[in-house]
C-alpha positions in Angstrom: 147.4 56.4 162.7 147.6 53.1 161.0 147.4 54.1 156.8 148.0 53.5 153.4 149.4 55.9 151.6 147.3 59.5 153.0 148.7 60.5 156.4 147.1 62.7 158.6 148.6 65.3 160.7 150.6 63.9 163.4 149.0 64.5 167.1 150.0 62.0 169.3 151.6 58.6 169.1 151.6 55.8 172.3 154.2 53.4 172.2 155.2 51.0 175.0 157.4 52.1 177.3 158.7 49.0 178.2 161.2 49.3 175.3 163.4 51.7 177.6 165.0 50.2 180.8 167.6 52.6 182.6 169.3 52.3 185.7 170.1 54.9 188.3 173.3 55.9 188.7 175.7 58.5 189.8 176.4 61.4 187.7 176.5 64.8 187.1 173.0 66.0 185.5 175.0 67.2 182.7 176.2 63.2 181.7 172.6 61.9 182.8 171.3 59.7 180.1 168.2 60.6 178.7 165.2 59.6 180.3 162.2 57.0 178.7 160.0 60.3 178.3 162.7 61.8 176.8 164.0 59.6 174.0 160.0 58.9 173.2 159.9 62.7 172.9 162.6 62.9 170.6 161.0 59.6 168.6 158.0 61.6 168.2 159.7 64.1 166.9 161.5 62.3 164.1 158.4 60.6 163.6 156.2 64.1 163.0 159.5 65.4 160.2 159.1 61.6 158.3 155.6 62.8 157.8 155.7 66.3 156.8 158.4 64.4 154.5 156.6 62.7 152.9 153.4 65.2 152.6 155.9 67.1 150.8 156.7 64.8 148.4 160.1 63.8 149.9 160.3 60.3 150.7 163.8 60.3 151.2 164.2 62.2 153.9 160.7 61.3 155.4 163.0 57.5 155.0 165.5 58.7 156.6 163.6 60.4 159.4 161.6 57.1 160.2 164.7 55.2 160.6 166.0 57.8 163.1 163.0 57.4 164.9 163.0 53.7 164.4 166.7 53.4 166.4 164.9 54.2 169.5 161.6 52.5 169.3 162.4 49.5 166.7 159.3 47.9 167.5 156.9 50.2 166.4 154.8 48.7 163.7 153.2 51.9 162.4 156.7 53.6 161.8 157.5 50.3 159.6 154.4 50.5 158.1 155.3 54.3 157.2 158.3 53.6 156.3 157.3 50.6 153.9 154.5 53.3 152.3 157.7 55.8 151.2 160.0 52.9 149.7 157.2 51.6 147.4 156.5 55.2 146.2 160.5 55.5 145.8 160.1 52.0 143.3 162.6 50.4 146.2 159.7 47.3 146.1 162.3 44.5 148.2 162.6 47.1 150.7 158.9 48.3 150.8 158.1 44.7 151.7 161.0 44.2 154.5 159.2 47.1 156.0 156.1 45.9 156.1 157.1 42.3 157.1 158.1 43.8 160.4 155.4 46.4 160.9 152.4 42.7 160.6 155.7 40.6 162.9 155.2 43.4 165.6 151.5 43.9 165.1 149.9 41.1 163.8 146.5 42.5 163.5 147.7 45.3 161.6 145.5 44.5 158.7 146.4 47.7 157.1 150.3 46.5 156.8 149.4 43.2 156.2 147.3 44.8 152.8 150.4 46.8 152.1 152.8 43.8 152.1 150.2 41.6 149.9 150.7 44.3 147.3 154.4 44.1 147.5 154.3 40.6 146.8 151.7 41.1 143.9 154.3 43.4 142.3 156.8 40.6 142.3 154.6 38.2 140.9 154.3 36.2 144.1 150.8 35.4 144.1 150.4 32.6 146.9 152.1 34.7 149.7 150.0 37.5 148.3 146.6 35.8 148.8 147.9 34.7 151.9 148.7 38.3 153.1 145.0 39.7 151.6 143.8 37.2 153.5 145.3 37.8 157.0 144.5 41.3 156.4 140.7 40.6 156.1 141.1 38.3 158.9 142.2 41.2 161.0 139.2 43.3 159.5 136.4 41.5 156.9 135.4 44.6 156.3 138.8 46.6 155.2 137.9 47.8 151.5 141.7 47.8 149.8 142.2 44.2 150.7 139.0 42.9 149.5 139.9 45.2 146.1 143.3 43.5 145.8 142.1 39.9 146.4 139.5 40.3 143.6 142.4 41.9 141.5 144.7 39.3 142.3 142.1 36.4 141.0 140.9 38.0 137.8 144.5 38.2 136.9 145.5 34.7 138.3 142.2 33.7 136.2 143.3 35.1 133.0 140.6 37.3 132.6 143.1 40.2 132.9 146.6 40.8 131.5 149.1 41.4 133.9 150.7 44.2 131.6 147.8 46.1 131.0 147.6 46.3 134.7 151.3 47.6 135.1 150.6 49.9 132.5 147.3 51.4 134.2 149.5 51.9 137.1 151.9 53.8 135.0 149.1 55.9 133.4 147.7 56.5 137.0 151.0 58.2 137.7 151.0 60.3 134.7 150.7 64.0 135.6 148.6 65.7 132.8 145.9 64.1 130.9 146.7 63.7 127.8 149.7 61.5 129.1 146.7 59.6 130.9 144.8 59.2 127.9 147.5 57.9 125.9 148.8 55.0 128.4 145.1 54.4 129.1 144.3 53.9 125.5 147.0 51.6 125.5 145.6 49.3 128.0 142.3 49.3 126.4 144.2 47.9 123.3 145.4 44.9 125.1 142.5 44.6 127.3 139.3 46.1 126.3 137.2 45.2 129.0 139.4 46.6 131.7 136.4 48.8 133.6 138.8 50.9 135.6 141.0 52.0 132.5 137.4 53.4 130.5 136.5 54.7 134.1 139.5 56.3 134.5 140.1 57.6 130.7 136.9 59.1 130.9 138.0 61.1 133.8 140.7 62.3 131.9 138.9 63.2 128.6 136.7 65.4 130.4 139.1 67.5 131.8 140.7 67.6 128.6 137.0 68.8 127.8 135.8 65.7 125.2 132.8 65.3 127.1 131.5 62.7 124.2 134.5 60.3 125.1 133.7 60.3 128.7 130.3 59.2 127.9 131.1 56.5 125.6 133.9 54.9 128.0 131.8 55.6 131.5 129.1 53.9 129.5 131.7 50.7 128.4 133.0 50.7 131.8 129.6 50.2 133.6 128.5 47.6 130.5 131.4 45.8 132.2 130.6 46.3 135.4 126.9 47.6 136.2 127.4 47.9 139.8 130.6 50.3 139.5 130.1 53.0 142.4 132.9 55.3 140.6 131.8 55.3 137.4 128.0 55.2 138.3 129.3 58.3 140.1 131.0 59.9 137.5 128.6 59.4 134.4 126.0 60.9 137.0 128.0 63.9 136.9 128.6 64.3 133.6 124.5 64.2 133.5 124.3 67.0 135.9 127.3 69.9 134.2 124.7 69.2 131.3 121.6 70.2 133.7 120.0 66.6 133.4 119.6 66.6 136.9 116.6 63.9 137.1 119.3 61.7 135.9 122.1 62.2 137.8 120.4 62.0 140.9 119.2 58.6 139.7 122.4 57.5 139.4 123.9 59.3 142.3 121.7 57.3 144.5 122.3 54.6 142.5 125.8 54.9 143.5 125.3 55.4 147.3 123.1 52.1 147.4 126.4 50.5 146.3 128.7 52.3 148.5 126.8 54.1 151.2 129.8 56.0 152.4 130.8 57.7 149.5 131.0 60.8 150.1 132.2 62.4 146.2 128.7 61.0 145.5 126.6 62.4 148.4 128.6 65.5 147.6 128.0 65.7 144.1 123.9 64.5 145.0 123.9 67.5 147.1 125.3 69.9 144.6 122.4 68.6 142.2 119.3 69.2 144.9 121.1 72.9 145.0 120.8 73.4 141.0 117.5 71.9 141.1 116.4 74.7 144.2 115.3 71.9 146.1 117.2 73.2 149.8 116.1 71.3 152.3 117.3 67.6 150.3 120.9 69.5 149.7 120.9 70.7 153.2 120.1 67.3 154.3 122.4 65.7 152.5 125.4 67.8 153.2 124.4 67.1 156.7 125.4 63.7 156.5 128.6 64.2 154.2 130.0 66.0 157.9 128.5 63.1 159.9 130.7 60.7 157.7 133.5 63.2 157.3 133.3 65.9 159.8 135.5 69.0 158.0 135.4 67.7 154.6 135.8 71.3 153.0 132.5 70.9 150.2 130.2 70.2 151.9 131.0 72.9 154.6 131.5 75.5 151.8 127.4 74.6 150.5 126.1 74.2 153.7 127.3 78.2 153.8 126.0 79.0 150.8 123.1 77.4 151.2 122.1 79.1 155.0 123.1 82.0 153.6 120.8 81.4 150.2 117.9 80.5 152.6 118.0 83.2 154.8 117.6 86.1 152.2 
């Protein structure tokens, strides 16, 4: 259950039962106090309404649900963690990182929490403890992708070789809920830094749902110039090349793409998709295969493994 930021639907949670100690005694079953099961039950409970909460978009009460769940198992490091996830998205920083202090002091091989509080600190500007915290995450899994991300973040802006502003104002843009805002703020950052990758990566996005293809191009194109082994925007100029039927291309660079990430599923999806246009069933087939052997229920490649049985059979 251990996250950052998506939740998934609540099915069961564990938790040590050592917490609870009662002692028998005499009283009617009406005055009984409630039992271990029982006050785990109820955690549960309180636990399951912090999430729908939150999926909701209402990180006050999913807050405020946690804590009530957190009065009778205060040692749970995952409810901290969840906790921790809602303050930072509420702006309450100080408190996001008091929650995630406690989730790595109950679990300390919760790398996840431990990637979660680095961030915290990042925001603040403390960059040592931050390091420290990537690190300990990674030490609890080398392989854990977001902590590897912020690390490298956290250097190239200790190194100078990215402005700390820019950066808080990509976040911002990141936030923004229609494009155009997007490609405003992001424009903005390019000004002060114009060899941020992710801002032309992510501007591009934008201008093409705005519908300038041209401008995606030109910033995917900047973006991997900056960075040639970019997965996402490898990714995403390969499907600009296929809504404009290129599809020899975007293949190219949709394998491209999945020789740098292997697991990316948008990519296999998107590679897939291309095979389809191109009539060539059996790759597509093969390839949505194993987007469900990654991702088992991931919706697209369900919906075109449909079509495509369906397609084959008539």
């Amino acid at each position: 259950m251990k996250q950052w930021i998506i939740f998934a639907s609540l099915l069961f949670l564990v938790y040590s039962c050592s917490l609870f100690k009662t002692a028998p005694r005499e009283t009617a079953p009406e005055e009984m106090e409630p039992t271990p099961e029982q006050i785990l039950a109820e955690a549960e409970n309180h636990v399951a309404d912090g999430i729908s909460y939150y999926n909701a978009g209402n990180d006050s009460m999913a807050v405020l649900s946690w804590d009530k769940a957190l009065e009778m198992i205060p040692q749970d490091a995952e409810v901290h963690n969840f906790k921790g996830v809602s303050l930072h998205r509420m702006g309450h920083i100080e408190k996001a990182l008091h929650a995630f202090e406690k989730a790595v002091a109950f679990d300390p091989e919760y790398y996840q929490a431990f990637n979660n509080q680095g961030y915290m600190l990042f925001l603040l500007n403390r960059y040592v403890e931050a390091r420290k915290a990537f690190e300990n995450a990674l030490a609890a899994n080398s392989d854990y992708v977001p902590a590897q991300k912020n690390l490298k973040l956290l250097q190239t802006i200790v190194n100078g070789n990215l402005d700390r502003e820019a950066f808080e104002l990509s976040e911002e843009a990141a936030r923004e809920d229609d494009y155009t805002g997007q490609i405003k703020k992001y424009g903005q950052v390019l000004e002060m830094d114009s060899t941020y990758a992710k801002a032309h990566n992510n501007i591009a996005v934008a201008f093409y749902y705005e519908g300038w293809i041209d401008s995606a191009y030109y910033h995917l194109e900047q973006a991997l110039k900056i960075n040639s082994d970019y997965p996402e925007a490898i990714n995403n100029l390969g499907y600009l090349y296929k809504v404009d039927e290129q599809y020899e291309i975007a293949i190219k660079l949709f394998l491209k793409a999945l020789t740098l990430k292997p697991r990316y599923t948008g990519a296999l999806n998107n590679l897939g998709e291309t095979y389809t246009l191109k009539k060539e069933f059996e790759n597509a087939i093969r390839v949505f295969t194993t987007v469900l052997e990654i991702d088992p229920g991931n919706d697209v490649a369900e919906q075109w493994l449909t079509v495509l049985h369906v397609d084959l059979e008539n």
